[in-house]
C-alpha positions as CSV (number, residue, x, y, z in Angstrom):
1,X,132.3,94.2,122.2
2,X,128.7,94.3,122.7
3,X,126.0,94.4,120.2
4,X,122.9,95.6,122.3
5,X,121.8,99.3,123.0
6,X,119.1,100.9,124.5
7,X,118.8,103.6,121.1
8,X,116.8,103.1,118.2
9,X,118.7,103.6,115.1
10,X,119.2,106.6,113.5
11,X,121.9,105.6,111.1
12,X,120.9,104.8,107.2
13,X,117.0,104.1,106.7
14,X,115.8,100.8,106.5
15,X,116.2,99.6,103.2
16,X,112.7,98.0,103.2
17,X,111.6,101.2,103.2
18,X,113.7,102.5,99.5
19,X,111.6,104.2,96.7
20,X,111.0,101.7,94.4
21,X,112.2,102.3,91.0
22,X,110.3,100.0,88.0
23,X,112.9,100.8,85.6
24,X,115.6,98.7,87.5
25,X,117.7,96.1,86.0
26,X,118.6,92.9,87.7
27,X,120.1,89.6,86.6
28,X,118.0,86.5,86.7
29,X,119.0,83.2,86.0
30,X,116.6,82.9,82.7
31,X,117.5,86.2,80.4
32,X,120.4,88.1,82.4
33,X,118.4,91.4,82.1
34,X,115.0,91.7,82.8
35,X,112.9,95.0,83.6
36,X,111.6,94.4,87.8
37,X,108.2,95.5,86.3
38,X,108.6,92.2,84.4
39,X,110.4,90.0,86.9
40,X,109.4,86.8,87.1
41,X,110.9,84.3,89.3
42,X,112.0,81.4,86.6
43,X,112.2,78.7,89.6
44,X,108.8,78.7,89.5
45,X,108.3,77.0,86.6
46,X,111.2,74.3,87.5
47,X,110.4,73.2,90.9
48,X,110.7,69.6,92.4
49,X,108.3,67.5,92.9
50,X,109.0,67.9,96.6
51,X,110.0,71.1,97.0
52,X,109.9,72.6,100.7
53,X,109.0,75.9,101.5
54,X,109.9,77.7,104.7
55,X,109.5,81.7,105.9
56,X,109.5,83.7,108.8
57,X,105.9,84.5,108.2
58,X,105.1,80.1,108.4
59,X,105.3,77.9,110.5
60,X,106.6,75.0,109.9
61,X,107.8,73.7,106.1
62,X,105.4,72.8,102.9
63,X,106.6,70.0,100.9
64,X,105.2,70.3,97.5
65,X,104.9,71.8,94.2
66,X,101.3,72.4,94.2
67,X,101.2,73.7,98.0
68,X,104.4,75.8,97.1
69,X,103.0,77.3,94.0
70,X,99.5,78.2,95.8
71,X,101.4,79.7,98.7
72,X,104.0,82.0,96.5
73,X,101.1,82.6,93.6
74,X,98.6,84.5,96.2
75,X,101.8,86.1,97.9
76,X,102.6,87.7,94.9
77,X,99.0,89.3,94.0
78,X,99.6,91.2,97.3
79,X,102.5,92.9,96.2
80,X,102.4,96.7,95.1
81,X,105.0,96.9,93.0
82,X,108.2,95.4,93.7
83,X,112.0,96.7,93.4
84,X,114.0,93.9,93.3
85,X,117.5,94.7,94.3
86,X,119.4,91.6,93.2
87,X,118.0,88.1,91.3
88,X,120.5,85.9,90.2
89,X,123.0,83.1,91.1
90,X,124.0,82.4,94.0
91,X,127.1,79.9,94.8
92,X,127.0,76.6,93.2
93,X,123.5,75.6,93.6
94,X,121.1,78.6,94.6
95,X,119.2,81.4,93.7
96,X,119.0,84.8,95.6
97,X,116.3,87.3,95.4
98,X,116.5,90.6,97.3
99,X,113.6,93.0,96.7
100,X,111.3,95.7,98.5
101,X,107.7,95.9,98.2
102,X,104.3,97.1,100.0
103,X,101.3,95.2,100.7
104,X,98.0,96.8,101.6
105,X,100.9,100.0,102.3
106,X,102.9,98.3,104.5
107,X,107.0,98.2,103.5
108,X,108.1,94.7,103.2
109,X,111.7,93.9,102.6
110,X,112.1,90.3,101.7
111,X,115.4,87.9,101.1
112,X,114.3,84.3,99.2
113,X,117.5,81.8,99.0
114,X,116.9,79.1,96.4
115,X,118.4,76.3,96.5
116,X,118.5,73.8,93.7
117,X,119.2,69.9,93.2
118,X,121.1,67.6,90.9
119,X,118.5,68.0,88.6
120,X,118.9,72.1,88.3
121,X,115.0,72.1,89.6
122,X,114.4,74.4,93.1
123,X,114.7,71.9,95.5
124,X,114.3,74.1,98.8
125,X,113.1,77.8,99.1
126,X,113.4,79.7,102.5
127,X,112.0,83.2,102.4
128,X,113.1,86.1,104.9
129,X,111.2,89.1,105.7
130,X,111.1,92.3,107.5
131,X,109.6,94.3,109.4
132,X,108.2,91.6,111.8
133,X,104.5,93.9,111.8
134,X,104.0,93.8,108.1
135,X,105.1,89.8,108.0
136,X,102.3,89.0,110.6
137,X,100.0,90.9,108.4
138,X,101.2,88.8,104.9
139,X,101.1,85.7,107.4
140,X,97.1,87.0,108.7
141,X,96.2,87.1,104.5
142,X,97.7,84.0,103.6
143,X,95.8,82.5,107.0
144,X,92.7,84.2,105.5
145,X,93.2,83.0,101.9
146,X,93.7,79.5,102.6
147,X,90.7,78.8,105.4
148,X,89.1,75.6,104.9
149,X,92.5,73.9,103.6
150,X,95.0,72.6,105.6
151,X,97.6,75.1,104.3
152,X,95.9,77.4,106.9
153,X,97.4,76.1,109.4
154,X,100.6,77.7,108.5
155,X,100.1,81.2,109.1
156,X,99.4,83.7,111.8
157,X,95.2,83.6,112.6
158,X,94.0,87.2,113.6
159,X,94.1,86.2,117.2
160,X,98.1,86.0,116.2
């Protein structure tokens, strides 16, 4: 069985690339039924003290609630609009998000797994996104955003 072609794909669309619909329900593990306009990721406000954050627009891992919540706090002000497709538990100990949004136009499909200690606080975060064009671009911001600081050194520099 082989898994490589030559052909682009011209089966289904991309689902980074779905309308985005602000009237979708999803289930988070705070209320059960919050509005996507509205979403919130609870495990923000209940993270370890040393929480690690990984993504495929880093490089490397942050340890650390502060670092983590500076990171994810200016990601988030990039986003227009978000349609989150799923938010809720996942197995014993994690959290999944699966949404959709744009930033500065581009589509950006995202997966975040959760995962959570003994404690019930977000122990470990590790963010997946797509496609690899508009990550470089989030990674180029975030680079931008946090010159001077040694959290710069974590993304893609426009040279990237």
């Amino acid at each position: 069985m082989s898994t490589t072609s030559n052909a682009l794909g011209s089966e289904g669309t991309p689902t980074y690339l779905e309308a985005s619909d602000p009237d979708r329900r999803v289930t988070d593990f705070a209320s059960n039924t919050t509005a996507a306009r509205d979403y919130f990721p609870v495990w923000l406000n209940c993270m370890a003290d040393d929480i690690t954050l990984e993504g495929a627009l880093m490089n490397g891992a942050v340890r650390g609630a502060e670092a983590v919540r500076a990171i994810l706090g200016f990601i988030r002000t990039l986003y227009e609009g978000q349609h989150i497709s799923f938010a809720g538990p996942y197995g014993d100990d994690g959290f999944l998000e699966v949404y959709n949004t744009r930033v500065r136009g581009e589509p950006i499909g995202s997966v975040v797994l959760v995962t959570r200690n003994a404690a019930g606080q977000a122990q470990h975060v590790a963010a997946s996104y797509r496609p690899r064009r508009s990550i470089l671009l989030v990674s180029r911001l975030l680079a931008e955003h946090f010159a001077g600081t040694p959290l710069a050194a974590y993304f893609a520099s426009s040279g990237d």
